[in-house]
N, C-alpha and C positions, 0 to 999 in steps of 0.2 A: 796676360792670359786670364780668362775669368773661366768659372767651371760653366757650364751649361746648366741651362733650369732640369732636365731629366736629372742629371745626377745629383746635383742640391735636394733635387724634391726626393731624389730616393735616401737620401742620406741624413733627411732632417730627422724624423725620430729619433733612432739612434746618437743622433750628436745634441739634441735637447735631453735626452734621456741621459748619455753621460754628464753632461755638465752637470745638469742634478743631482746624477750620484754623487759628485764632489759637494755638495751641498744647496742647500734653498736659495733661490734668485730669484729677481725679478727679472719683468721684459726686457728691457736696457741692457743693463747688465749681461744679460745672457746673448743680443747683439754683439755687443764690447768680446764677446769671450770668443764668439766664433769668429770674428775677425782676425782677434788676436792667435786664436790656435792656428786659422788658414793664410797667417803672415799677410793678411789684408785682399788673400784673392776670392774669400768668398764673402759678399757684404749684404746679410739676409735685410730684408724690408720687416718695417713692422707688420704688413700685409702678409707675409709670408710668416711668421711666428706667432700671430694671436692665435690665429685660426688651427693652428697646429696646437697650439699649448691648453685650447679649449679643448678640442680631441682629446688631447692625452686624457685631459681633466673628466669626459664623457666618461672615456674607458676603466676608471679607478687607475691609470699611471701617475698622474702625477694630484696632489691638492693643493689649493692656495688660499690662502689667507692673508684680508689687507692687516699691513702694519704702518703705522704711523712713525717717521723720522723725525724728530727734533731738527724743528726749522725748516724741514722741508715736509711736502705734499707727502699725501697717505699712499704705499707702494701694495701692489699684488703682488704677494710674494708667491712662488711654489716649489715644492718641494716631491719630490721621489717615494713613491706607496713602495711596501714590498711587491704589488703586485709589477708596479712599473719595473723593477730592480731584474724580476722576472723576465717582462718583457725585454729589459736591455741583454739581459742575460740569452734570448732567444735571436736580437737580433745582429749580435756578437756575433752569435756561430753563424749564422748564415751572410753574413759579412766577410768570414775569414772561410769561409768555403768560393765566395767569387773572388775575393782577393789571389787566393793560391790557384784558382783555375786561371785568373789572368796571367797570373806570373809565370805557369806552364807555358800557357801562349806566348806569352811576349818573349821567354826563353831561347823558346823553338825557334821563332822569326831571329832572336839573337843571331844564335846557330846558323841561320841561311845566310848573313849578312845585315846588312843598314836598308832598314826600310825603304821600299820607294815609293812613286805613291804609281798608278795605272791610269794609265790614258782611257777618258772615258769613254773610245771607239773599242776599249778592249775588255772593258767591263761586263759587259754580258755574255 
């Protein structure tokens, strides 16, 4: 099962913003981690994380600066502003406000029994 681009796209700040609260990374790296947190089912593109990571960089969330590795190529690195910390910090709670309305939902339907799905003659 792969997630869908709406919900990756609505979920990417928040989940480049946490990683960087754990500390400075680069692009790669920062691939490597969401894969590894989504047990391999979300596999971002680099097309889908520069472009978001310049953003943050627009906004003051996140700054980077290149560093040079011994033996290997010079890295972008970036790291988490207080203001970004902020940001994570705003888009927490309103994360854990759709989380718990889903999980009302999904309760509820518990409650009625096992989902089914509807015949699309009964759809409207």
């Amino acid at each position: 099962m792969k997630v869908t681009k709406d919900l990756v796209a609505a979920s990417a700040t928040p989940m480049v913003l946490g990683i960087l609260a754990e500390g400075q990374s680069y692009g790669y790296a920062i691939l490597r981690r969401i894969n590894e947190l989504s047990g391999g089912e979300l596999e971002w593109t680099e097309g889908l994380l520069y472009p978001l990571l310049h953003r943050l960089e627009r906004h003051g969330h996140v700054e980077a600066s290149w560093q040079a590795v011994t033996g290997e190529r010079r890295r972008k690195y970036y790291r988490i502003t207080d203001q970004g910390l902020a940001e994570l910090a705003e888009q927490r709670r309103q994360w854990d406000t759709v989380v718990d309305a889903l999980k009302e939902i999904w309760l509820g339907l518990a409650a009625n029994g096992p989902l089914r799905a509807i015949p699309l003659e009964c759809a409207a």
